[in-house]
py3Dmol code that shows the C-alpha trace and the ligand (Angstrom):
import py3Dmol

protein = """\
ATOM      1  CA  UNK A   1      -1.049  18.447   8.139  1.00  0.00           C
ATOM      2  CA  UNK A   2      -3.824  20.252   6.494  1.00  0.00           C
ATOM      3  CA  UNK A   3      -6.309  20.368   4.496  1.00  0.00           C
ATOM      4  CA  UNK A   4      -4.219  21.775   0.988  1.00  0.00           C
ATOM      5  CA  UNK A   5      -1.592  18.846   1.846  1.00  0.00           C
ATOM      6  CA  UNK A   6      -4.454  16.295   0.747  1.00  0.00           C
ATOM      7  CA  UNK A   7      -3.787  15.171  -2.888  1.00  0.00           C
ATOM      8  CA  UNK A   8      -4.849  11.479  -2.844  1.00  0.00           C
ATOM      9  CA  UNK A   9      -7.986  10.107  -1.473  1.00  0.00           C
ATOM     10  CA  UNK A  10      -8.645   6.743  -1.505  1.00  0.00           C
ATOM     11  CA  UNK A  11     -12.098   5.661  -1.170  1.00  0.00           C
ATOM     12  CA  UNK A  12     -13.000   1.956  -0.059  1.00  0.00           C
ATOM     13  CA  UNK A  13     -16.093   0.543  -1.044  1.00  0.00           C
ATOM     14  CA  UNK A  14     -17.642   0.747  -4.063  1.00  0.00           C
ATOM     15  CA  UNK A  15     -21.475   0.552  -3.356  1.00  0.00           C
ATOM     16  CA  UNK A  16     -24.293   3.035  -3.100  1.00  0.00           C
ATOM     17  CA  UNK A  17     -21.699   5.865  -1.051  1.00  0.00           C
ATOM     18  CA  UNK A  18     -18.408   4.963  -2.207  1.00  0.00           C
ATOM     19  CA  UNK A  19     -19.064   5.604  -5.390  1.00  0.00           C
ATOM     20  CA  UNK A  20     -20.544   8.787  -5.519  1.00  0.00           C
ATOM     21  CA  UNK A  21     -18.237  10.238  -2.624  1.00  0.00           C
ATOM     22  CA  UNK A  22     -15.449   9.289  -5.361  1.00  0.00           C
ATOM     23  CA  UNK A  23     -17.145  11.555  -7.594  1.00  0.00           C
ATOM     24  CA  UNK A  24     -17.474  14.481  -5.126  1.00  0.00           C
ATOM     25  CA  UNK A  25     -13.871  14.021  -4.747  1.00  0.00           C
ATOM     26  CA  UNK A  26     -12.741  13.671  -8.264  1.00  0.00           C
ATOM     27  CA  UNK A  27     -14.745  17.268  -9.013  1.00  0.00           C
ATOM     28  CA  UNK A  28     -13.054  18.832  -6.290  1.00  0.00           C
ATOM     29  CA  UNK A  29      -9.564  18.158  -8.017  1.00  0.00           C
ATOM     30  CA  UNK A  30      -8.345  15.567  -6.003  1.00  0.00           C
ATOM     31  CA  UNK A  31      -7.054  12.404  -7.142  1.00  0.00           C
ATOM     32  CA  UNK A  32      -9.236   9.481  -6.062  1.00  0.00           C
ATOM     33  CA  UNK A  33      -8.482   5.700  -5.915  1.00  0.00           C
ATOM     34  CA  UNK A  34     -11.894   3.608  -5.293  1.00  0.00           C
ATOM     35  CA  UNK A  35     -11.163   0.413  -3.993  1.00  0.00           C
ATOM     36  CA  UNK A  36     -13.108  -2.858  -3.575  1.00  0.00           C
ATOM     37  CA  UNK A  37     -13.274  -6.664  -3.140  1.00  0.00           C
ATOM     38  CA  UNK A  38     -15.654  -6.790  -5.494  1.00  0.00           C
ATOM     39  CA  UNK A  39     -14.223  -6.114  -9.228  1.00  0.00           C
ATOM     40  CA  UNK A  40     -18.415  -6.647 -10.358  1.00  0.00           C
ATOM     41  CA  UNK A  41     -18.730  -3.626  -7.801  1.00  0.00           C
ATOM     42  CA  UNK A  42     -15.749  -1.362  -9.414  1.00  0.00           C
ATOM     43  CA  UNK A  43     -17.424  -2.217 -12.736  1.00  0.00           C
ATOM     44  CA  UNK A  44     -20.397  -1.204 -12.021  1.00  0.00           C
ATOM     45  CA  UNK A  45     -19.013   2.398 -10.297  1.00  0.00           C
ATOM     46  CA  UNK A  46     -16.946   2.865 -13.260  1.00  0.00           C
ATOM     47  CA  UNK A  47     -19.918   2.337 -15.519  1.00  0.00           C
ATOM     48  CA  UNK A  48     -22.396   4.821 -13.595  1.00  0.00           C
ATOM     49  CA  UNK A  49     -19.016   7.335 -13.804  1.00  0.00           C
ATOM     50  CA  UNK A  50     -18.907   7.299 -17.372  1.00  0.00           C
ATOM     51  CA  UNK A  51     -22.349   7.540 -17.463  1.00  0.00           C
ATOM     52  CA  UNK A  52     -23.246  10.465 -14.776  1.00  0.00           C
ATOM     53  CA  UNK A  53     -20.449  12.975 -16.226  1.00  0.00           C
ATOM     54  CA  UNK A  54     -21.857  13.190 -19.565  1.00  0.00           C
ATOM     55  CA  UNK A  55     -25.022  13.241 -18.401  1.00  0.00           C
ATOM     56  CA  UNK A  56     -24.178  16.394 -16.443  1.00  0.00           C
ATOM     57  CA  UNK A  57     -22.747  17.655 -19.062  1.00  0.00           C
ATOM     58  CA  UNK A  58     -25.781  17.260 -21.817  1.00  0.00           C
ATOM     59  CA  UNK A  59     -27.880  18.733 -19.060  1.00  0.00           C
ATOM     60  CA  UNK A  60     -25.516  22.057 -19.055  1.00  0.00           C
ATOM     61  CA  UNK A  61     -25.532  21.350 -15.075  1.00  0.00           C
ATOM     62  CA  UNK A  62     -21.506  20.492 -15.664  1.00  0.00           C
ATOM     63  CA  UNK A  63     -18.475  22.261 -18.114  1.00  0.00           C
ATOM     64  CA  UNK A  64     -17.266  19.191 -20.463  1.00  0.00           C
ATOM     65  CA  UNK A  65     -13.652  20.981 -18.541  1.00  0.00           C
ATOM     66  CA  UNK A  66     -14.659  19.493 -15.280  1.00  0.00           C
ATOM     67  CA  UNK A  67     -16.122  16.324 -16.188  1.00  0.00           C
ATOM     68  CA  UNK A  68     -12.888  15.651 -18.232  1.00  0.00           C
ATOM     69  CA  UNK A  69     -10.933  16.389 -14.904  1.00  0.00           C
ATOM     70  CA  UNK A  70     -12.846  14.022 -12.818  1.00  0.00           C
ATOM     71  CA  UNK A  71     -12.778  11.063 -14.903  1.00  0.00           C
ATOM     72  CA  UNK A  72      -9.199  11.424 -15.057  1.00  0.00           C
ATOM     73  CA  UNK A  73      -8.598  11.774 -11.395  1.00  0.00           C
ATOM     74  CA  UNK A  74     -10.611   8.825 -11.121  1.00  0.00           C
ATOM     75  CA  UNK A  75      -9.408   5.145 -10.958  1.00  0.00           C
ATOM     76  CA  UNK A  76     -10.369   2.062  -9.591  1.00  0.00           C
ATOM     77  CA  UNK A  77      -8.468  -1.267  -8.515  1.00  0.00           C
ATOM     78  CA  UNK A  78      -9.695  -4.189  -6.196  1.00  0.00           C
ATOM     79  CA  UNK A  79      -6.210  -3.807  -4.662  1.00  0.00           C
ATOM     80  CA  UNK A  80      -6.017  -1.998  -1.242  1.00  0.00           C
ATOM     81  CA  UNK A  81      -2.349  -1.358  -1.328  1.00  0.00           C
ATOM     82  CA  UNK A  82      -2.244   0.055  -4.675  1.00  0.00           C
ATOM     83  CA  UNK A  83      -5.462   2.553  -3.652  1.00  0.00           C
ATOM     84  CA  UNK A  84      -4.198   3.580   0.007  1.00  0.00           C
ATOM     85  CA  UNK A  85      -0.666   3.209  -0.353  1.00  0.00           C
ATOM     86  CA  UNK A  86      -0.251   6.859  -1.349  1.00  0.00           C
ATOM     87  CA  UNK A  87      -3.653   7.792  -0.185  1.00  0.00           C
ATOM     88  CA  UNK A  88      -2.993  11.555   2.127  1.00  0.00           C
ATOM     89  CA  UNK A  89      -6.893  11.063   3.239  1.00  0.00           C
ATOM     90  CA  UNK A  90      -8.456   7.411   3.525  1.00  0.00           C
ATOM     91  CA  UNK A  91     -12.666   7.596   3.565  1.00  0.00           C
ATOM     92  CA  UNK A  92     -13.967   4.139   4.171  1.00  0.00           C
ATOM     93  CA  UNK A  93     -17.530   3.278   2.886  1.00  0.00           C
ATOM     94  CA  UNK A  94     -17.420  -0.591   3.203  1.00  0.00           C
ATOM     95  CA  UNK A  95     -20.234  -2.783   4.525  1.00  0.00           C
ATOM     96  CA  UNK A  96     -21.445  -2.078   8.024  1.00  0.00           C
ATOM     97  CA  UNK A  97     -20.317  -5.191   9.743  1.00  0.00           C
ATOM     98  CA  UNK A  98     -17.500  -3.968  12.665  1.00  0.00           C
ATOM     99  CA  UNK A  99     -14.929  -7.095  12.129  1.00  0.00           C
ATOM    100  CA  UNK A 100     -14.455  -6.209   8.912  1.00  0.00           C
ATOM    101  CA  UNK A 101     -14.265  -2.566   9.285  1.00  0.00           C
ATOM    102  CA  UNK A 102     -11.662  -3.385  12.067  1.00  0.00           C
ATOM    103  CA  UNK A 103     -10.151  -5.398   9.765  1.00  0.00           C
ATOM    104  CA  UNK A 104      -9.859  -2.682   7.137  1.00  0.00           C
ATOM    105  CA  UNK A 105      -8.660   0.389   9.443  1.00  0.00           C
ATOM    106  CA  UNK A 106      -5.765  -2.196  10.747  1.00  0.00           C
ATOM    107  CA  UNK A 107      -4.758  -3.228   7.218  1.00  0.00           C
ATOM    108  CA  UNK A 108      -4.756   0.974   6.320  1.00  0.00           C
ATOM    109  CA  UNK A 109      -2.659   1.587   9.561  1.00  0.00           C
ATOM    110  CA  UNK A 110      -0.214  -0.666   7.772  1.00  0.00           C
ATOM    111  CA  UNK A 111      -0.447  -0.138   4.118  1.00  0.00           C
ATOM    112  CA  UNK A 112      -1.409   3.869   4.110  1.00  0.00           C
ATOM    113  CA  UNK A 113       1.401   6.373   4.917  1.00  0.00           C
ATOM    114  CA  UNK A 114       1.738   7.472   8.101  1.00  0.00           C
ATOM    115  CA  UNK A 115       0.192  11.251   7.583  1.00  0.00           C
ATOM    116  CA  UNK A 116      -2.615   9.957   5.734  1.00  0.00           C
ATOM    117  CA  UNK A 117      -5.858  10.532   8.110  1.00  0.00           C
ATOM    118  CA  UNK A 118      -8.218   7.436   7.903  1.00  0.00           C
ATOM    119  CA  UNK A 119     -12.227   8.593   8.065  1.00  0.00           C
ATOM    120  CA  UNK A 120     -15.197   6.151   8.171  1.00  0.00           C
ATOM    121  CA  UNK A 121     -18.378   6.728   6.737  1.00  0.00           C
ATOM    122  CA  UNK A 122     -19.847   4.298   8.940  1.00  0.00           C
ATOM    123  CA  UNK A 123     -23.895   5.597   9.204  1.00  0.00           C
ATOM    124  CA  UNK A 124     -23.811   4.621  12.983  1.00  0.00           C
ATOM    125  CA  UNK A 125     -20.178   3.297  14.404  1.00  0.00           C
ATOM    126  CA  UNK A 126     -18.754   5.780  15.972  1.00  0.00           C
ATOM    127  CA  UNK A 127     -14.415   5.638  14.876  1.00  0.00           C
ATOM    128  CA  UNK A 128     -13.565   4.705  18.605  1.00  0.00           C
ATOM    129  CA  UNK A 129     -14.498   1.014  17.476  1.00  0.00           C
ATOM    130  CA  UNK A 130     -12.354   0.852  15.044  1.00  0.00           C
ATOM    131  CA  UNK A 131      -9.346   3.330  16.026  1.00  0.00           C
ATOM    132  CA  UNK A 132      -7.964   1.365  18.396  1.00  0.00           C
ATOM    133  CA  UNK A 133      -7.204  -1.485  15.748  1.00  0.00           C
ATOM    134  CA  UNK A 134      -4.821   1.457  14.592  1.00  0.00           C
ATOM    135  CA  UNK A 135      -1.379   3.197  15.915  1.00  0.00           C
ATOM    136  CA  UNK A 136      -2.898   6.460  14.691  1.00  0.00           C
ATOM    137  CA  UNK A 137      -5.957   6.736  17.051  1.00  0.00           C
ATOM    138  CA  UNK A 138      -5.500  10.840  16.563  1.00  0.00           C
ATOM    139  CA  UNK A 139      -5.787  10.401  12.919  1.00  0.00           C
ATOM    140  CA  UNK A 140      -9.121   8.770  12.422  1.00  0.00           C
ATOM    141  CA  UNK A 141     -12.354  10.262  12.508  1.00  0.00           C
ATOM    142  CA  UNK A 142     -15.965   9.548  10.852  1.00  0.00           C
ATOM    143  CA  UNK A 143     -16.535  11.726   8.008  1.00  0.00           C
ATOM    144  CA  UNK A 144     -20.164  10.697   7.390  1.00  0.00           C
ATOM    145  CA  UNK A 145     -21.874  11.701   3.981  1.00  0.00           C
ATOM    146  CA  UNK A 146     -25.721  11.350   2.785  1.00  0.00           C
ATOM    147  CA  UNK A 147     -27.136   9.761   0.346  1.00  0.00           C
ATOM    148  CA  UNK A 148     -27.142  10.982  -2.699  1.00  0.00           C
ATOM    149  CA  UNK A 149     -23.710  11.655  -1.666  1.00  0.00           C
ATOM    150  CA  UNK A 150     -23.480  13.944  -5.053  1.00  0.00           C
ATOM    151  CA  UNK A 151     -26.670  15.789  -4.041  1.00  0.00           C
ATOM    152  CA  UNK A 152     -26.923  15.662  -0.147  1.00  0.00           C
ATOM    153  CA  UNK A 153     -25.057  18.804   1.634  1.00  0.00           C
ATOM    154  CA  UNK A 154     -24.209  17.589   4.557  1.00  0.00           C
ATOM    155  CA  UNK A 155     -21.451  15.706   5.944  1.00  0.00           C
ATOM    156  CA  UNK A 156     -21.215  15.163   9.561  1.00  0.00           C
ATOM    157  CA  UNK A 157     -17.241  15.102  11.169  1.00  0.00           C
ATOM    158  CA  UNK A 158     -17.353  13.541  14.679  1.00  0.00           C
ATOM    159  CA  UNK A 159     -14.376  13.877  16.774  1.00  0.00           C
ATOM    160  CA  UNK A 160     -13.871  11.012  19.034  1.00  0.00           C
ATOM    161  CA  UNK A 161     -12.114  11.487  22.383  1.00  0.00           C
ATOM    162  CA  UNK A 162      -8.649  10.217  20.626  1.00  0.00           C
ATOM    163  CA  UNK A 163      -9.491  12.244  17.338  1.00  0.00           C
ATOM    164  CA  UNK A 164      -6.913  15.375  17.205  1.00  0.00           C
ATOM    165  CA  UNK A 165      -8.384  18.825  16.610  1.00  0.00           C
ATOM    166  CA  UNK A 166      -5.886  18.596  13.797  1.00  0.00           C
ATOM    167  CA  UNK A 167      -7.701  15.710  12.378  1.00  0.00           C
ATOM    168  CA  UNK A 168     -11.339  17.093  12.732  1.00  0.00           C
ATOM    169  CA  UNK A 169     -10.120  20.464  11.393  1.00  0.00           C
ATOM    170  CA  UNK A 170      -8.778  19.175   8.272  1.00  0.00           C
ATOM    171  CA  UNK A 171     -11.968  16.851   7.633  1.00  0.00           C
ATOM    172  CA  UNK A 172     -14.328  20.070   8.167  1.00  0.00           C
ATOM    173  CA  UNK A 173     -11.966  22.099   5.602  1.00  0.00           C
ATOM    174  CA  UNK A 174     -11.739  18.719   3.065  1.00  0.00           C
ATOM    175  CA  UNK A 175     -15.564  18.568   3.231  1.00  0.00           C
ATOM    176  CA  UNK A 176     -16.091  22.349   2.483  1.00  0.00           C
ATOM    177  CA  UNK A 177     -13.670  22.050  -0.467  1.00  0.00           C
ATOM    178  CA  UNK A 178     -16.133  19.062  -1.913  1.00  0.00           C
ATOM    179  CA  UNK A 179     -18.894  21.882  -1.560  1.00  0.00           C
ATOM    180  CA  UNK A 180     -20.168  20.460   2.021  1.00  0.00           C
ATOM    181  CA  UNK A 181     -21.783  22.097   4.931  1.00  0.00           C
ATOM    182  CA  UNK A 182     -19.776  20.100   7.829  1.00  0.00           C
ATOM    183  CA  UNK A 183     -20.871  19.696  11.393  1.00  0.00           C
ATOM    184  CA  UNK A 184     -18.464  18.561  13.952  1.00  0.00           C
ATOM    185  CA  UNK A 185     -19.874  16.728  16.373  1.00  0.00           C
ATOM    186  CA  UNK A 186     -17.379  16.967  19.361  1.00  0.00           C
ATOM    187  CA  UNK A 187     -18.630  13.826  21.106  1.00  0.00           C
ATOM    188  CA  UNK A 188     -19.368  10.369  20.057  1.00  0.00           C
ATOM    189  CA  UNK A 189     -22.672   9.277  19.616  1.00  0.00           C
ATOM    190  CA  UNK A 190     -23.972   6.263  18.227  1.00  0.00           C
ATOM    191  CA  UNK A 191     -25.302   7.416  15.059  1.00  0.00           C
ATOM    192  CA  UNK A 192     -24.628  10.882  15.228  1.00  0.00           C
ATOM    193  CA  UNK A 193     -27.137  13.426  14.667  1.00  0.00           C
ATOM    194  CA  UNK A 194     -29.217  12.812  11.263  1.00  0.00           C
ATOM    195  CA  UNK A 195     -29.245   8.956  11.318  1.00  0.00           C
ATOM    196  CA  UNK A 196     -30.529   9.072  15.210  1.00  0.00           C
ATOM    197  CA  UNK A 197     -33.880  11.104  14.028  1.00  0.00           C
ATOM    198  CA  UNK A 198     -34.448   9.266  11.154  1.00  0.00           C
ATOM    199  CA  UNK A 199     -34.213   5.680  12.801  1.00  0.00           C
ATOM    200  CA  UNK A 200     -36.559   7.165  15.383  1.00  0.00           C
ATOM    201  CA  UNK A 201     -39.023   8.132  12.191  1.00  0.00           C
ATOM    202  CA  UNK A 202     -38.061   5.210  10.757  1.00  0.00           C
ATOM    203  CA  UNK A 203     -39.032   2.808  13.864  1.00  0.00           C
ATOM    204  CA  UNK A 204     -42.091   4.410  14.096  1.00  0.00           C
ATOM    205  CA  UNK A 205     -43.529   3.797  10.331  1.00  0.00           C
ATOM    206  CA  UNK A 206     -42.248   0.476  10.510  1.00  0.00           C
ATOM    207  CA  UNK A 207     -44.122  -0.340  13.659  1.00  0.00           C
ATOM    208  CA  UNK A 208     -47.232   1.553  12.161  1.00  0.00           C
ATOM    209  CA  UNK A 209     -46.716  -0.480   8.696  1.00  0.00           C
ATOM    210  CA  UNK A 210     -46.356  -3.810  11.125  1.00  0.00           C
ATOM    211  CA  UNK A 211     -49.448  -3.279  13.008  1.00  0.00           C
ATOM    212  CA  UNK A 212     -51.358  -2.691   9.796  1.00  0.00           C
ATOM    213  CA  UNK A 213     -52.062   1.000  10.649  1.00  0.00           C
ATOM    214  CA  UNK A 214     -51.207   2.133   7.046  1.00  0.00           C
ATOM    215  CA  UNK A 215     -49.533   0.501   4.147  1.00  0.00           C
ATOM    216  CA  UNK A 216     -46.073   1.952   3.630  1.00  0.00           C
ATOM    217  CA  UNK A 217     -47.086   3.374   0.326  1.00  0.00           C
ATOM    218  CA  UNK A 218     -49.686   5.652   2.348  1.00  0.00           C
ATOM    219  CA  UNK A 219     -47.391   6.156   5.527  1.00  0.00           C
ATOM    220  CA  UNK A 220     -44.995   7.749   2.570  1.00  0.00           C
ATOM    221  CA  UNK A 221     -47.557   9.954   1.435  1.00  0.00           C
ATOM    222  CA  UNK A 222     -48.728  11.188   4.819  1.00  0.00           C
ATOM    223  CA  UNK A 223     -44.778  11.980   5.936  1.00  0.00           C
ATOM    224  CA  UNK A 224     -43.920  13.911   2.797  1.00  0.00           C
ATOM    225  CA  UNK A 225     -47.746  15.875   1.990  1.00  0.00           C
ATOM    226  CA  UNK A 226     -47.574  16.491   6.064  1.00  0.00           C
ATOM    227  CA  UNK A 227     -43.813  17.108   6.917  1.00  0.00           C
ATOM    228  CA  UNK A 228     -42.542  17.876   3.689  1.00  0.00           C
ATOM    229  CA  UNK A 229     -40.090  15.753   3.738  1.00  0.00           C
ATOM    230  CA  UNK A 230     -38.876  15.205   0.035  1.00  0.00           C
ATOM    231  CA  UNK A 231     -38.897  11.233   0.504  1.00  0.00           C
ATOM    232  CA  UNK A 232     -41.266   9.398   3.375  1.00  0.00           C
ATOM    233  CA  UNK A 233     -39.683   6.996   5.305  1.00  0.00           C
ATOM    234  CA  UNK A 234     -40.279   3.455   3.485  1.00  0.00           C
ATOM    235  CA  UNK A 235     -39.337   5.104   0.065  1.00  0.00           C
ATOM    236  CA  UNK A 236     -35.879   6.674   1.613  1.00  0.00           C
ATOM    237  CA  UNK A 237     -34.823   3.273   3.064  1.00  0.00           C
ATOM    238  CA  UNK A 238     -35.033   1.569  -0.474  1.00  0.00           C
ATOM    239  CA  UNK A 239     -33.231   4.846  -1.549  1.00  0.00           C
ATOM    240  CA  UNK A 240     -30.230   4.146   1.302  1.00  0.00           C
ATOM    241  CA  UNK A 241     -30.781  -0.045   1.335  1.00  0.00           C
ATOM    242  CA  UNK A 242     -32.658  -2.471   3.644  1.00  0.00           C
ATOM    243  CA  UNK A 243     -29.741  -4.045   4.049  1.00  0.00           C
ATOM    244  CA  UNK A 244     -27.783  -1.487   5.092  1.00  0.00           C
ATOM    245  CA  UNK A 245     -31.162  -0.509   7.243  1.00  0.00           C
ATOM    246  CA  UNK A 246     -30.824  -4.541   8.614  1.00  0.00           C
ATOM    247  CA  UNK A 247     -27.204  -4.691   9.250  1.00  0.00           C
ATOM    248  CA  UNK A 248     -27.602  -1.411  11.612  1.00  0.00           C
ATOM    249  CA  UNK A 249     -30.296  -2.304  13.231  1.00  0.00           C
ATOM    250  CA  UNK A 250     -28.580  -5.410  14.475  1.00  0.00           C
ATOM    251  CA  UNK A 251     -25.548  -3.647  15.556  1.00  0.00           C
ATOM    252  CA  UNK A 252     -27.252  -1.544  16.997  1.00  0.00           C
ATOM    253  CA  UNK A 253     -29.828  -4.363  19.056  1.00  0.00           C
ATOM    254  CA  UNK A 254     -26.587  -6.473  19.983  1.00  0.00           C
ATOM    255  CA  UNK A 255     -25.680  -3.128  21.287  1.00  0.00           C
ATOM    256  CA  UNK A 256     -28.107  -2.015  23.443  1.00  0.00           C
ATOM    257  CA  UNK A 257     -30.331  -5.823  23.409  1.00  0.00           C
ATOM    258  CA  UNK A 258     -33.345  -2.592  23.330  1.00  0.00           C
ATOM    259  CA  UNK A 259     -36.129  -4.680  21.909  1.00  0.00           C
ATOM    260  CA  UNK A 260     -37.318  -1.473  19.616  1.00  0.00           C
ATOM    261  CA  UNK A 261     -33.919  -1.178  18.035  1.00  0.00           C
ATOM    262  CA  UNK A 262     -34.486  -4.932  16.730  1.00  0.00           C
ATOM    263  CA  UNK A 263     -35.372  -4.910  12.935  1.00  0.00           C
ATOM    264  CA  UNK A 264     -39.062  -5.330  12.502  1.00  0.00           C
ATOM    265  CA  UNK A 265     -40.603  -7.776  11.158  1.00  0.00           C
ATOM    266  CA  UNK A 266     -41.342  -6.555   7.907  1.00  0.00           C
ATOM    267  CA  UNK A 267     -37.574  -5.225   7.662  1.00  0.00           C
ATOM    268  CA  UNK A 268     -36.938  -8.879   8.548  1.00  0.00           C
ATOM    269  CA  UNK A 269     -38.995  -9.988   5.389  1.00  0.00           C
ATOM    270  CA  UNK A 270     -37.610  -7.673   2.848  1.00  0.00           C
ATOM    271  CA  UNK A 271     -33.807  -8.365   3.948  1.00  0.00           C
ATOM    272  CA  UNK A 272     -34.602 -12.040   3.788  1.00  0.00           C
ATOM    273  CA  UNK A 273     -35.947 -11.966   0.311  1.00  0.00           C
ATOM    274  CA  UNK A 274     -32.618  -9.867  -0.829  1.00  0.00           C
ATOM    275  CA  UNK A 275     -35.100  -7.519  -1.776  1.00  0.00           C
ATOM    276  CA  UNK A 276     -32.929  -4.460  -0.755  1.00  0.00           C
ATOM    277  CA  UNK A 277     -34.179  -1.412  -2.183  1.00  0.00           C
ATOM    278  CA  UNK A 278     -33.240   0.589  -5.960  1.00  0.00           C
ATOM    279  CA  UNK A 279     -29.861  -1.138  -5.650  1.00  0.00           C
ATOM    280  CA  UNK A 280     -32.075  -5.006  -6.371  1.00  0.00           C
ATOM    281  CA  UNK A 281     -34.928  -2.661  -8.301  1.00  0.00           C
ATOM    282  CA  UNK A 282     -36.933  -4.472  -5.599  1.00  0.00           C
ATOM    283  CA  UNK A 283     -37.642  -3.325  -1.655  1.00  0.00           C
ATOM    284  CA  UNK A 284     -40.831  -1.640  -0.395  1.00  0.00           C
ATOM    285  CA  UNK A 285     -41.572  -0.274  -3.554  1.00  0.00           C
ATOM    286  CA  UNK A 286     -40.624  -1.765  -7.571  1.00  0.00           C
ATOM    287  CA  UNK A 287     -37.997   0.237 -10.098  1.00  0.00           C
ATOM    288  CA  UNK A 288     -38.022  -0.460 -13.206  1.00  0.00           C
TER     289      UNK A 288
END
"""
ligand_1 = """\
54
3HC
N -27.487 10.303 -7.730
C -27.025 11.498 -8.150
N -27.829 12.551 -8.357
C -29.146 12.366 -8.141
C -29.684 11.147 -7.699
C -28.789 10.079 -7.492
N -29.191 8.895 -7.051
N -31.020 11.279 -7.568
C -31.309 12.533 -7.914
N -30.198 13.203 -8.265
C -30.087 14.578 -8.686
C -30.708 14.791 -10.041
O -29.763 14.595 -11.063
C -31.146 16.226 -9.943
O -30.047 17.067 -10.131
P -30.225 18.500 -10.883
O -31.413 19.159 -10.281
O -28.953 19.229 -10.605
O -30.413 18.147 -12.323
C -31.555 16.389 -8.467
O -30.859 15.354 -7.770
C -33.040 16.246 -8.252
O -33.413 14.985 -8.783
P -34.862 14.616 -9.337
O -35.505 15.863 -9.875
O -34.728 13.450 -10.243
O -35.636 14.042 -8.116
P -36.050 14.713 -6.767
O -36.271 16.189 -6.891
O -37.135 13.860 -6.276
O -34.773 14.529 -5.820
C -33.595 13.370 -4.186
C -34.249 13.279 -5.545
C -32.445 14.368 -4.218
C -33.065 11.990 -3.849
C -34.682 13.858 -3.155
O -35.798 13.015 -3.252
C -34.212 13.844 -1.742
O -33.555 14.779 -1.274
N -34.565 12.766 -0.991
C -34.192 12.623 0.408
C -32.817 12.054 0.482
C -32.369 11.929 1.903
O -33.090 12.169 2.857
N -31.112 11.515 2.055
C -30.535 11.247 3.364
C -30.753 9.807 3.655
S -30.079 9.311 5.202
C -28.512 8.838 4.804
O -28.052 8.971 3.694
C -27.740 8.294 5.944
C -26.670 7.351 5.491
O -25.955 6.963 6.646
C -27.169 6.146 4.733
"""
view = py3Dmol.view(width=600, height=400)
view.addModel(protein, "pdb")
view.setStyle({"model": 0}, {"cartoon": {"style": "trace"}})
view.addModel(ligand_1, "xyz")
view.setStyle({"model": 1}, {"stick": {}})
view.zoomTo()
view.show()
């Protein structure tokens, strides 16, 4: 296979990266199925399609042409079958929790033909976790993407020890066709490159914020008037979720039972108030 053979991607999950890695897909040409459990999810995706495109457009950052293309190679349905079943390249952007990701990539392995490569965007799991609950271990792979998944360059392709150089090839061309720098990563690590340097960052402002050092508002503006960074630290994580930020950060502590990979405390907090981030217009900081 490669990478002009791809005509179908299905996308599963329809949160803050699904979404907008449908999109990145859709402009590229391709056809793009988002899938969900959640039809309030789909909805919602759907909506902030038919809201971003014209947007684009009005803002002469987009040709009406190409915004007319994606949002017809764009549809969504809460069933899987329907979305994978003649799906050439699978990215999966559901929740971080590994049974149901295991779950997923053995339902694809079943429902998805059998040249159709299946890619996680898991932020941390590395796709040995989940390609054994497949018969295709050489066709899975992470392809991981950044949020803003429309804005963010990068997409990192790691190639596990049963990913084929067939497989990793194809994801580095499919990301340069949605107008992404890849990086292969030729040996698993939990949390690849990016997300490994920012949790470090990130464990270290939440231990400051814990201790009292600094609020988070004024740990943000040291990291970004110091660093440069574009975002500091406490700002980002209601940018990418504190869920998301909770769920890996367990993993990750059953993982390694590391006592500084544990959520902190004020992590803790936020997560249990379902204060999440942008996505609840409530985490570290308010949205209107
Ligand atoms: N969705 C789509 N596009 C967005 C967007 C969003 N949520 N937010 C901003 N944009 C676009 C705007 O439309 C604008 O596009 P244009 O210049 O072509 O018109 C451009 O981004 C700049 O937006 P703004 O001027 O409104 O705002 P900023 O200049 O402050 O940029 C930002 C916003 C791009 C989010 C910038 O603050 C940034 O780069 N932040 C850091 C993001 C980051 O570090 N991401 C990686 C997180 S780690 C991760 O994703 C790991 C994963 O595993 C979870």
């Amino acid at each position: 296979m490669n990478v002009e053979d791809i005509k179908k991607i299905c996308v599963i999950g329809a949160g803050n990266m699904g979404h907008q890695i449908a999109v990145c897909c859709a402009l590229a040409g391709y056809r793009v199925s988002v899938t969900d459990i959640s039809q309030e999810m789909l909805d919602k995706a759907e909506a902030f399609v038919k809201g971003y495109l014209p947007e684009r457009v009005a803002k002469g950052k987009m040709k009406q042409e190409q915004a007319d293309m994606a949002l017809a190679n764009l549809s969504f349905t809460a069933s899987l079958e329907e979305s994978a079943g003649d799906a050439d390249y699978v990215i999966e952007a559901a929740v971080e929790k590994m049974n149901i990701k295991r779950k997923l990539f053995a339902d694809l392995d079943r429902i998805a033909p059998p040249h159709a490569i299946l890619a996680t965007n898991s932020s941390f799991i590395v796709s040995s976790e989940v390609a054994d609950a497949t018969m295709r271990p050489e066709k899975v792979c992470n392809m991981h993407f950044f949020n803003p998944a429309l804005v963010m360059k990068l997409v990192e392709v790691v190639q596990g020890p049963h990913t084929s150089m067939e497989t990793a090839q194809v994801t580095m061309d499919l990301a340069a066709k949605l107008g992404k720098n890849g990086v292969l990563l030729k040996k698993e690590i939990y949390g690849f490159v990016v997300n490994r340097i920012l949790a470090a960052l990130n464990n270290e402002a939440m231990f400051l914020a814990d201790m009292g050092i600094a609020t988070p508002e004024e740990i943000d503006i040291a990291v970004t008037n110091a660093l440069g960074h574009p975002m500091g630290p406490f700002r980002l994580i209601d940018l990418t979720g504190i869920d998301l930020a909770y769920y890996v950060g367990m993993e990750r502590y059953q993982n390694t039972r590391d006592p500084k990979d544990k959520p902190s405390p004020l992590l803790v907090e936020k997560f249990t108030k379902g204060e999440y981030g942008i996505k609840t217009k409530k985490g570290f900081y308010t949205y209107e």
